[in-house]
N, C-alpha and C positions, 0 to 999 in steps of 0.2 A: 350586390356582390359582397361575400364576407373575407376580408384578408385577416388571419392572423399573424402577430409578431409576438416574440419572447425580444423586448427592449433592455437596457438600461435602464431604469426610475428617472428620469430629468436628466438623460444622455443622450437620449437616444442619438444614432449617427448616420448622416447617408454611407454607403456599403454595397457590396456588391450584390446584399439577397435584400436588401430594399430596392435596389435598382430593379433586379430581377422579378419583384411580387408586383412593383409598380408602376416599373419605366411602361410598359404594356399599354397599361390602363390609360397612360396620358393627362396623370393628375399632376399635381404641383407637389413634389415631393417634400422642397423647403416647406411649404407649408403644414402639409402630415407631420413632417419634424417637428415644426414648432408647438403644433397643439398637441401632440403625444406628449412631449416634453412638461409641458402645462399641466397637462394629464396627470404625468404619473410623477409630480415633482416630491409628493411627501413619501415615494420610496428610494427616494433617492441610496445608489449603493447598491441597489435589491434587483435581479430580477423581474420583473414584471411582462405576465403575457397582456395581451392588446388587442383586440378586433378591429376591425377597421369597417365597417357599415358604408359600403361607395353605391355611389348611383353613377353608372356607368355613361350616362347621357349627359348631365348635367354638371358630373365629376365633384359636386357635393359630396362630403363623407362625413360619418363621424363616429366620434372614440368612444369607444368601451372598455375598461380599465377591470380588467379583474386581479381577485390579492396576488399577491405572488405566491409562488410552493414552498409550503411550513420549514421544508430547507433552505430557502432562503434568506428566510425572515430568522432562523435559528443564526444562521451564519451570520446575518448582520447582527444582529444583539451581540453574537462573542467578539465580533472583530475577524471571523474567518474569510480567506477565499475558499478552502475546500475543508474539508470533512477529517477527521481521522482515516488513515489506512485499515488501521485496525481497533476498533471501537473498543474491544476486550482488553485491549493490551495497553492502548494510546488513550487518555484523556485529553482534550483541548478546551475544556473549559468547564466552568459553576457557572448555573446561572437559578435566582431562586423562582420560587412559583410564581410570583408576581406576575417573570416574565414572562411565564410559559403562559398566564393567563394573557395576558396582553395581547401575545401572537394569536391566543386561542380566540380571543374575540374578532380579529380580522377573519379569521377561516371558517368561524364556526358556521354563517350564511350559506356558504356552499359546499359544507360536511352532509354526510348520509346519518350523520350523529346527531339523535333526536334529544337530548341531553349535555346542558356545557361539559357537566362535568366527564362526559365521553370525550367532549370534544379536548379537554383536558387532559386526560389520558393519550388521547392520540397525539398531540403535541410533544408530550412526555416520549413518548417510543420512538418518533421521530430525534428528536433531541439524543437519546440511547444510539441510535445507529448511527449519529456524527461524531460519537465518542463524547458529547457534552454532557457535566453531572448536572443535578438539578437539587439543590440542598443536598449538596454533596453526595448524593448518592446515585446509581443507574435505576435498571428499572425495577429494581426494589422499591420506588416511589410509589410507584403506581399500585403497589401494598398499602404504602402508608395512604393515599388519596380514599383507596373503595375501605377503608378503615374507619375515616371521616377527619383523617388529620391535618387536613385543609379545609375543613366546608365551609369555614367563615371567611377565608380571601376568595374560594368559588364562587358563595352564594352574591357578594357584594361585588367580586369581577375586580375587586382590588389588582392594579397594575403598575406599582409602584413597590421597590423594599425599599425600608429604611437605611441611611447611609453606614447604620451601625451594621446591619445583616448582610449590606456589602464587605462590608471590610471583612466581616468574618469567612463569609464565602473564600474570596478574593487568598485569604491566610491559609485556609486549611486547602485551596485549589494550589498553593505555592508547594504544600507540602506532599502532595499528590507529586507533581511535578519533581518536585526532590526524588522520592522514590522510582519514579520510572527512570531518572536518571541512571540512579542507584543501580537498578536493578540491569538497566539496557550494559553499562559499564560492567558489570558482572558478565554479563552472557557472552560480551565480546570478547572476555578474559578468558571464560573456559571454551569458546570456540578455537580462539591464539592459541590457548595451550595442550586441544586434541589434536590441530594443525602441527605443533612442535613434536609431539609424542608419535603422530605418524610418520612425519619425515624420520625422526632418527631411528623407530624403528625400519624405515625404507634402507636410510645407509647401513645400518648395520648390518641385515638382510646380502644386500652388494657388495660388503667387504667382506663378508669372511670367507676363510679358505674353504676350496672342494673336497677338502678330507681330512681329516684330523689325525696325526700319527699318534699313536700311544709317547708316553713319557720314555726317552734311552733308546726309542726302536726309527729305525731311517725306513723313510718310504721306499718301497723299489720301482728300482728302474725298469722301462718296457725295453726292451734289447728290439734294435728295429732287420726286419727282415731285407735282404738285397731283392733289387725292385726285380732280379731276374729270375726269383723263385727259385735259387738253389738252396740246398740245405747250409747250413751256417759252416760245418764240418770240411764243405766242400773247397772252401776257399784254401784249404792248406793241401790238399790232393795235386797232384800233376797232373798230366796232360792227358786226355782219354787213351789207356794202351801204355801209357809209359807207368815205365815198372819207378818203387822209392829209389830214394838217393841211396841207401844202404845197401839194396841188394846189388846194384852194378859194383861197389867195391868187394861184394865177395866173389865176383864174377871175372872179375880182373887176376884176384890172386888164383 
């Protein structure tokens, strides 16, 4: 029977989906712990997947350690938990060829890449989609690789830079960093300031008057009508039939 785990490197921990993949079987779990752990001690940090070979009867097992995913091994080199959001925009790290050889040599055994220097490449593009540079550059690299401007740390598998090539890395990745600063503080500034530009055109929109009277001239008044629908005229009339006030005095003389 084959169980797979995606472990910790030299962590691994009982849990609720260890319990779940094993409580079943009736094996000695401390004990999978411990030799997984033994296992996978030189990733320590890294994800690492894991088979588990059990004999069901006898509850004998044992470990199969395959590398972890070129994401992983990228992440631990820079010091990541996760990746960039956005690779284009966000840099989180240099790192030089050396290292990309280094991880390339764990992965290469079980790449479809019949070529390191493939396998090279493909480590490169991986590294690009976590936002990591690699001699300071993205996947421009991988121009300068099929170029030949790596083929003597390729062909030797060189997995080491000099402490001088770190530093330099390490400098102009500072200055990367400046600039994104730079730049992300710029974008929140003219974001702020479309924010400020819409609202005051909002108030000023909501304050101004519903009409504008010319310069010396008064708006006019709506003269309001009596709710009982007489003519306006009417209010100064007498009583339906009765004659003015004037004509009863000529009526008298």
């Amino acid at each position: 029977m084959i169980i797979k785990l995606l472990v910790d490197g030299g962590e691994m921990k009982p849990g609720p989906i260890v319990g779940q993949k094993l409580g079943p079987i009736g094996i000695n779990i401390g004990q999978v712990i411990s030799d997984v752990n033994k296992a996978t001690s030189e990733f320590k940090g890294t994800k690492v997947p894991v088979s588990l070979d059990i004999d069901t009867k006898t509850k004998k097992f044992k470990v199969e350690v395959s590398s972890p995913p070129t994401s992983e091994l990228l992440k631990k080199e820079v010091g990541l938990e996760v990746g960039s959001g956005d690779h284009k925009k966000n840099k989180v790290g240099n790192i030089s060829i050396e290292t990309i050889i280094k991880i390339a040599k764990v992965k290469f055994p079980n790449m479809l890449a019949k070529e390191f220097k493939s396998a090279v490449k493909s480590v490169v593009g991986s590294a690009v989609s976590l936002g990591i540079l690699v001699e300071s550059k993205s996947k421009e690299l991988i121009a300068d690789i099929d170029e030949g401007k790596f083929d003597n740390e390729i062909k030797t598998q060189k997995t080491e830079a000099s402490a001088e090539k770190k530093a330099v890395l390490k400098l102009e990745f500072e200055k990367v960093v400046a600039a994104q600063e730079a730049a992300k503080k710029a974008e929140e500034a003219a974001k702020a300031a479309e924010e400020a530009a819409k609202l005051a055109a909002q108030q000023a929109a909501g304050t101004a008057p519903a009409a504008a009277a010319k310069p010396g001239e008064e708006v006019a008044k709506t003269e309001t009508v009596p709710a009982t629908g007489a003519k306006p005229e009417a209010a100064v009339a007498g009583k339906p039939g009765e004659k003015p006030a004037a004509k009863k005095e000529e009526k008298k003389k």
